[in-house]
MIDRENLUM-677038 format. One record per atom (N, C-alpha, C): residue in one letter; x, y, z. Coordinates in steps of 0.1 Angstrom, whole numbers, plus 2048, in hexadecimal, padded with zeros to 3 digits. Example, Ala and Ser with C-alpha at 12.3 -4.5 7.8 and 13.67 -1.06 7.14 Angstrom:
BEGIN
A8847C784E/A87B7D384E/A8847DF84E/S8807EA847/S8897F5847/S88180084F/
end
This chain:
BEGIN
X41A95D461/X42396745A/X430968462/X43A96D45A/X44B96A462/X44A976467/X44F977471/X44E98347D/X45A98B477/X45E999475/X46899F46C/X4709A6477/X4809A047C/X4869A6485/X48C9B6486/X48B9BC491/X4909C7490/X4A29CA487/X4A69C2486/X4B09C0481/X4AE9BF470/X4A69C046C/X4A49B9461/X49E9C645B/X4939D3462/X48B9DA462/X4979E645F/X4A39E8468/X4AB9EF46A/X4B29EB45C/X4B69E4454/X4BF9E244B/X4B69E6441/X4A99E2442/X4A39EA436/X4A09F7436/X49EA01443/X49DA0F441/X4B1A1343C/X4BCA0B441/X4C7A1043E/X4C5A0E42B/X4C2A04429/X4C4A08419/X4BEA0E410/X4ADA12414/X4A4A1A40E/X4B0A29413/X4B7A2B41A/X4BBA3641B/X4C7A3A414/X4CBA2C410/X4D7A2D40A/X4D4A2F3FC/X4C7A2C3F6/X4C2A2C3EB/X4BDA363E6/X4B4A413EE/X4B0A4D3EF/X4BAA553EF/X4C5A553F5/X4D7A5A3F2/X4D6A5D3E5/X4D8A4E3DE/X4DDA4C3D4/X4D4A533C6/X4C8A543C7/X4C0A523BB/X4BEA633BB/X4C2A6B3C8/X4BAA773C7/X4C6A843BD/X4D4A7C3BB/X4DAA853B5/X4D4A823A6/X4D3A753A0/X4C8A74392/X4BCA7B394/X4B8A7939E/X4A9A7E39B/X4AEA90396/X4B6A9639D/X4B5AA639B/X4BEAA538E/X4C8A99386/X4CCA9F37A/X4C1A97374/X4B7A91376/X4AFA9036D/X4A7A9B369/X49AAA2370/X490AA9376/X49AAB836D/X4A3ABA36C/X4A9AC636D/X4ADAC735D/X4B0AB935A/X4BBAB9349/X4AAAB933E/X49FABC347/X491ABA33E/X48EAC5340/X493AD2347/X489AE034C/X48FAEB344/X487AF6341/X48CB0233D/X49AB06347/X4A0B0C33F/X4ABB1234B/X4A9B1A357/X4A1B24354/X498B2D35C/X492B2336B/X48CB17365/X486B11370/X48FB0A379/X49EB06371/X4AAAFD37A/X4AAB08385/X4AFB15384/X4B3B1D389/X4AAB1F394/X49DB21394/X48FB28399/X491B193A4/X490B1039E/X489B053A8/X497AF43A4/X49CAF43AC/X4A3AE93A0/X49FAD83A5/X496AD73B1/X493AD03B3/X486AC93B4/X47BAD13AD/X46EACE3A2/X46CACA39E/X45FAC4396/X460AC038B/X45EACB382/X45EAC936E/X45DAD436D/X452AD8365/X450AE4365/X43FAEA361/X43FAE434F/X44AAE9349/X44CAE3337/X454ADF338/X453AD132E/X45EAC632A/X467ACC324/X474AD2324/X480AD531B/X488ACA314/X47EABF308/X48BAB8306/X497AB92FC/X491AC72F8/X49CACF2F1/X4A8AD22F6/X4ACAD1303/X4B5AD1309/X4C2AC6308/X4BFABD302/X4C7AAF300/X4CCAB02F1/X4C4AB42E7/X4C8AB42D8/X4D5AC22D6/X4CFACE2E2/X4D4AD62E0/X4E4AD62E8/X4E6AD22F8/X4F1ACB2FA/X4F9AC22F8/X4F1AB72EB/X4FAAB42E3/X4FEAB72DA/X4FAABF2D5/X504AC42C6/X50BAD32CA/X506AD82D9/X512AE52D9/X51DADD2E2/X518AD72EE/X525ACE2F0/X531AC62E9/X52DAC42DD/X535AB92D3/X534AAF2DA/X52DAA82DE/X531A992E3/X52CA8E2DA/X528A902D2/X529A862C6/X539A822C6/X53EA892C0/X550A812C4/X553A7F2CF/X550A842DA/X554A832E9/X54DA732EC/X545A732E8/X53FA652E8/X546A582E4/X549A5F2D3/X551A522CF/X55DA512CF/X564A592D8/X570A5A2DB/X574A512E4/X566A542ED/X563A4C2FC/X562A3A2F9/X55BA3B2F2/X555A2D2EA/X564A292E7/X56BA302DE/X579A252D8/X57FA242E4/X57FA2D2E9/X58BA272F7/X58AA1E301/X57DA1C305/X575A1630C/X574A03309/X570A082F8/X5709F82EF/X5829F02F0/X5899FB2EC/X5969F12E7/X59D9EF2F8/X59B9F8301/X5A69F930C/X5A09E930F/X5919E5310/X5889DE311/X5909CE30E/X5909D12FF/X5929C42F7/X5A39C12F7/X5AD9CA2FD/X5B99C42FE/X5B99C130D/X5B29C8317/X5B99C9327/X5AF9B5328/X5A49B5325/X59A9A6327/X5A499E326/X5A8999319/X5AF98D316/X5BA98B31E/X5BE99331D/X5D3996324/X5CB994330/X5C3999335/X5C3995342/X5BD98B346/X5B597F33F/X5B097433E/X5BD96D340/X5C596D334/X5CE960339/X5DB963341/X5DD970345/X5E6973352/X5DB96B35E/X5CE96B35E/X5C996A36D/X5CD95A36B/X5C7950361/X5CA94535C/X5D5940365/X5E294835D/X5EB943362/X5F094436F/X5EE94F377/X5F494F381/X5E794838B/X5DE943387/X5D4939390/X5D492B38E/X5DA929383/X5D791837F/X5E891237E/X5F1918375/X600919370/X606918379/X61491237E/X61D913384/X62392037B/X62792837D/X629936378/X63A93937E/X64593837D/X65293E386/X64D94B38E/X64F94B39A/X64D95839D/X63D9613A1/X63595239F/X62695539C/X62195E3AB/X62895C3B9/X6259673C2/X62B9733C3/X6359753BC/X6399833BD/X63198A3AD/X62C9853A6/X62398A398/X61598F3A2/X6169873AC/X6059893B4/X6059983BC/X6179973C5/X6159A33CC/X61B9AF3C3/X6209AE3B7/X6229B53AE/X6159BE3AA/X60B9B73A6/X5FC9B93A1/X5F89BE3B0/X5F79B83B7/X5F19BD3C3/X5F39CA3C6/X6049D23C7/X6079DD3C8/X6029E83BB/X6009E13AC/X5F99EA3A2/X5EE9EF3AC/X5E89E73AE/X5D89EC3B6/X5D89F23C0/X5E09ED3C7/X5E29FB3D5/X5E5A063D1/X5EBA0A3C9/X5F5A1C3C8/X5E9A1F3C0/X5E9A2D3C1/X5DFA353B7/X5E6A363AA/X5E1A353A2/X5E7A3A395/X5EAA48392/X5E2A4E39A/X5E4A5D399/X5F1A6339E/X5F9A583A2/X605A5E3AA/X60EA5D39C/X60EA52392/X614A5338A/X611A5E377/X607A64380/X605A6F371/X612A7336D/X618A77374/X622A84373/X62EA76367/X634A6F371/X63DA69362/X634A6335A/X62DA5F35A/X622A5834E/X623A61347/X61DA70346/X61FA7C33B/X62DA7C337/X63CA7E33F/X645A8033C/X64BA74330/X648A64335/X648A5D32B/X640A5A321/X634A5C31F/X62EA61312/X630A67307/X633A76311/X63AA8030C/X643A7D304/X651A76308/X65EA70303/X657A6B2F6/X64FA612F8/X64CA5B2ED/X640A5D2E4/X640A682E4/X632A6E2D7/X628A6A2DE/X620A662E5/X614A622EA/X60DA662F1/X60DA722F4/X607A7A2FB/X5FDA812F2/X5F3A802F6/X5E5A892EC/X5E9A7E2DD/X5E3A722E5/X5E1A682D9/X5D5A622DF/X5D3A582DC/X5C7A4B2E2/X5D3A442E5/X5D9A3E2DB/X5E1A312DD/X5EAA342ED/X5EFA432EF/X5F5A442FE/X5ECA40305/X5DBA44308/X5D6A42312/X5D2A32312/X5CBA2E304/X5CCA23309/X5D5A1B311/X5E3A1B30C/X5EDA10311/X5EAA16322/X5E9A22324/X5E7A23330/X5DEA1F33D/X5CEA22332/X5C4A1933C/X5C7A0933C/X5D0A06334/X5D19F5335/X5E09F3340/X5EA9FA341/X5F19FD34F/X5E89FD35B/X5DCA0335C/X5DAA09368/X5CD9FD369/X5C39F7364/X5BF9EF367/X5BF9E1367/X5CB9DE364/X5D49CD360/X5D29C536C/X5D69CF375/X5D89C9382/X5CA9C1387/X5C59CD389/X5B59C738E/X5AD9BC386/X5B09BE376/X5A79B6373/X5B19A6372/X5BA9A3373/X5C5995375/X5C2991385/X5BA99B393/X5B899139B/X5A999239A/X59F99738E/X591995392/X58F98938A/X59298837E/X59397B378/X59F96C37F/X5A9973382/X5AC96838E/X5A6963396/X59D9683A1/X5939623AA/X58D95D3A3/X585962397/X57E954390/X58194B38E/X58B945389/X59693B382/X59693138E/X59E93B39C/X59C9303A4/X5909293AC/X5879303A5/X57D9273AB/X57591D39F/X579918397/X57790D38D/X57F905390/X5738FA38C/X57F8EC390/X5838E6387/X5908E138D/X5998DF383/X5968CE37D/X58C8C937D/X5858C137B/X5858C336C/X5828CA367/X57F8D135A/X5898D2353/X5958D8354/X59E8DA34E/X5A48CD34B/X5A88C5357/X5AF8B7354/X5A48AF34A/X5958B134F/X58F8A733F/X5968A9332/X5938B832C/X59D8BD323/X5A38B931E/X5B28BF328/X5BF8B8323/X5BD8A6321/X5B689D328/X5B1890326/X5AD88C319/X5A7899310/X5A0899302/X5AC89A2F8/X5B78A1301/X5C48A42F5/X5C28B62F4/X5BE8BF2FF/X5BD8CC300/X5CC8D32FE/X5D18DC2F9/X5DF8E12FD/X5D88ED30A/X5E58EF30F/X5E18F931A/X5DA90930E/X5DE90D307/X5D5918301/X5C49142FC/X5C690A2F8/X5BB9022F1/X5B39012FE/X5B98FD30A/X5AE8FD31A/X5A990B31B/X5B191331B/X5AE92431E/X5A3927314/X5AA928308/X59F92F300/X5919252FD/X5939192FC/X5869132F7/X57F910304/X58090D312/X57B90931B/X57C91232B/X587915329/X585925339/X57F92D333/X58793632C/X57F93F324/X56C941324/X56C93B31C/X55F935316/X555937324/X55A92D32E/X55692B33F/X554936345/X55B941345/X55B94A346/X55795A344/X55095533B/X545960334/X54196833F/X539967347/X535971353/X53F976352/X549974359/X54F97C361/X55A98635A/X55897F346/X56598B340/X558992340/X54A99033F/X54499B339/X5419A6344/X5429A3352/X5459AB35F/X5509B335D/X55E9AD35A/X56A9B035D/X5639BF34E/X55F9BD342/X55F9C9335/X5589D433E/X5489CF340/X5449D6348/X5499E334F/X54E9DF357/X55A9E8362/X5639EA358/X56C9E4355/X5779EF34E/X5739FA345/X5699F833B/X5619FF331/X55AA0C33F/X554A0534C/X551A14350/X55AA1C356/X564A1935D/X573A1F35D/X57BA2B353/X57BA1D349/X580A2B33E/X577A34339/X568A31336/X55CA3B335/X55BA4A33D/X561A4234C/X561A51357/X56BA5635B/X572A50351/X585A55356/X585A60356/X58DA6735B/X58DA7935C/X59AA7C35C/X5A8A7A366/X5B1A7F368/X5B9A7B35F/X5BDA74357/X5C5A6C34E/X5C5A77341/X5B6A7233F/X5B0A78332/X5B4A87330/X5B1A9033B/X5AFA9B33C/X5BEA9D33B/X5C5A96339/X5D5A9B33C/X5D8A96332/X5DBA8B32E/X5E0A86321/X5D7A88313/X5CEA91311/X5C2A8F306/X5C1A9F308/X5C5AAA2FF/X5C1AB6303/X5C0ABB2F3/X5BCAB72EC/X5BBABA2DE/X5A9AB82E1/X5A3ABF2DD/X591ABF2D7/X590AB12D0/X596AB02C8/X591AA22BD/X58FA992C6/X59DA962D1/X5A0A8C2D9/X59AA882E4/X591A912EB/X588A912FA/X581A8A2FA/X581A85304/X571A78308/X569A8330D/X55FA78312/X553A7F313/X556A84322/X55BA7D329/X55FA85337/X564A91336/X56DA9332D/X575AA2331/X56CAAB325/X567AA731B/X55CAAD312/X556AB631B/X54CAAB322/X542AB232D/X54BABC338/X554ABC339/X55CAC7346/X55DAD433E/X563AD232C/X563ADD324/X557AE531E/X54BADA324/X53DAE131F/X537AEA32B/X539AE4333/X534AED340/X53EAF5343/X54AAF7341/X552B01346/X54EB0D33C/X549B0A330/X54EB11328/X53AB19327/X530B1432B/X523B1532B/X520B22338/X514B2A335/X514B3433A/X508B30348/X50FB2534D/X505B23357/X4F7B1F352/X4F6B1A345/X4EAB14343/X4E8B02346/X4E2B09355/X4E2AFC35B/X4DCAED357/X4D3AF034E/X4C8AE7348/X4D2ADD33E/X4DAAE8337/X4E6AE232B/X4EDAD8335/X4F2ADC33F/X4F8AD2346/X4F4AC934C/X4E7ACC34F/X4E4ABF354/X4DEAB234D/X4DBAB9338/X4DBAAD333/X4E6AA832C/X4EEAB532F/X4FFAA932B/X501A9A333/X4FFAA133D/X505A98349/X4FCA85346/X4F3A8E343/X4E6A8133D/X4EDA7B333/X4F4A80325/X4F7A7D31B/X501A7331E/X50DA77326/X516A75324/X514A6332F/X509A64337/X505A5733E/X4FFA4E33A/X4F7A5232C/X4EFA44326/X4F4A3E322/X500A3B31A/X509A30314/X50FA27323/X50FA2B32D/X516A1F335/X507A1F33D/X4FDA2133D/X4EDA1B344/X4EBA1333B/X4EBA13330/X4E6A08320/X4ED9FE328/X4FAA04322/X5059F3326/X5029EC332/X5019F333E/X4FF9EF34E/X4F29E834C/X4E69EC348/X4D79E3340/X4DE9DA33A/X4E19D832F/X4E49CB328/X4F19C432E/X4F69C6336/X5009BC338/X4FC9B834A/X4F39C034E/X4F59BE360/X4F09B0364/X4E99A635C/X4E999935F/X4F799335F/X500997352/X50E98C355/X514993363/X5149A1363/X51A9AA371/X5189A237E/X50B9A237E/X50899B38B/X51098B38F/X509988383/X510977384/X51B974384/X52298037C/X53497B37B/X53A98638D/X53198A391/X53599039E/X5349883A6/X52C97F3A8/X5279783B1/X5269673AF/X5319683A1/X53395539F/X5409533A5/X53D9453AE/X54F9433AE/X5539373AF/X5489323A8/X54B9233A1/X53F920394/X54A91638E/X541910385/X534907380/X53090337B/X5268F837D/X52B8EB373/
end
């Protein structure tokens, strides 16, 4: 038998600990969004004596998160399906293209990513404002696609550059035009890793908070992030309500995270082709 080095023993107590961290804030909104109210309060880290799963049908329909949901969902889908592409063939280009200017577009994007976005709320409202878009979708979207451009043009970049360009030159060898490479053959090659890049942006805009909460203040308009901040502020300390909001408002990105975490992995961790 392989002798198991102390080194090796120590990395596994450090992540069982980092894991026990992690799982014990779910465990208490789980254990808690199932219990009478009386019993969150009495004991909140029990299990509990009766199942309350009345607690879930009933936080959802005094919450309203039926719309907060699919408010969340449209924002989530389109910011999705315009920021992917645009950012597919920017990464394209500035990895494969002689592009004018193609290093200062890099440290341009580079600086998107360093600055917080939060520094720029204040004119972002002021220019919205100017232009009717404030307490729209259409404002926020164009905005989650400002604020995530950047990142997703160098995550799909690093992919790009690690395909070989073996591939591409067959192609054009077939009579490819350069769009006809992109979309029928990078693209395509690429699957992991745009379905990584949705992944993340979809959970982003899912848990957006400071944007939303600022530009979205009409009821109709709220995602489910700031929904949930207006259900618990507005709830009389019924702890149980909150803690199967918090449930509600997390199963739509665990679904997704389950059915997509094979491309996640793979498009995290490919960086070359076959």
């Amino acid at each position: 038998m392989r002798r198991i080095s102390p080194a090796s023993i120590v990395s596994w107590i450090i992540l069982l600990v980092m894991v026990v961290v992690t799982l014990i804030p779910l465990y208490v909104l789980g254990i808690n969004a199932i219990k009478p109210d009386v019993e969150v309060k009495a004991s909140p880290i029990t299990f509990p004596s009766i199942l309350a799963w009345e607690n879930f049908p009933t936080a959802f329909e005094k919450g309203g998160f039926a719309r907060a949901l699919l408010n969340s969902l449209k924002l989530a889908v389109v910011t999705s399906a315009i920021l992917v592409p645009s950012a597919g063939f920017a990464a394209y280009a500035l990895a494969r293209m002689r592009v004018p200017g193609r290093l200062k577009w890099n440290t341009y994007l580079l600086f998107g990513m360093a600055v917080p976005p939060q520094l720029f709320l204040i004119p972002l409202y002021s220019n919205l404002s100017s232009l009717g878009l404030t307490n729209s979708h259409l404002g926020i979207i164009i905005v989650y696609v400002g604020i995530y451009i950047p990142f997703s043009v160098f995550f799909l970049r690093s992919f790009f550059l690690g395909m070989p360009k073996a591939i591409e030159e067959a192609a054009r060898i077939d009579g490819c035009s350069s769009i006809q490479v992109v979309t029928r053959i990078i693209l395509p090659m690429a699957r992991t890793a745009l379905l990584s890049l949705v992944l993340i942006i979809f959970t982003w805009v899912w848990n957006e908070f400071t944007f939303s909460v600022t530009l979205l203040q009409s009821d109709p308009l709220k995602t489910a992030a700031t929904q949930y901040l207006s259900f618990v502020s507005s709830r009389d300390v019924d702890l149980s309500l909150v803690a199967a909001s918090g449930i509600i408002t997390t199963i739509p990105i665990l679904v997704l995270f389950i059915c997509l975490q094979h491309y996640f992995i793979e498009g995290m961790t490919a960086g070359s082709v076959k």
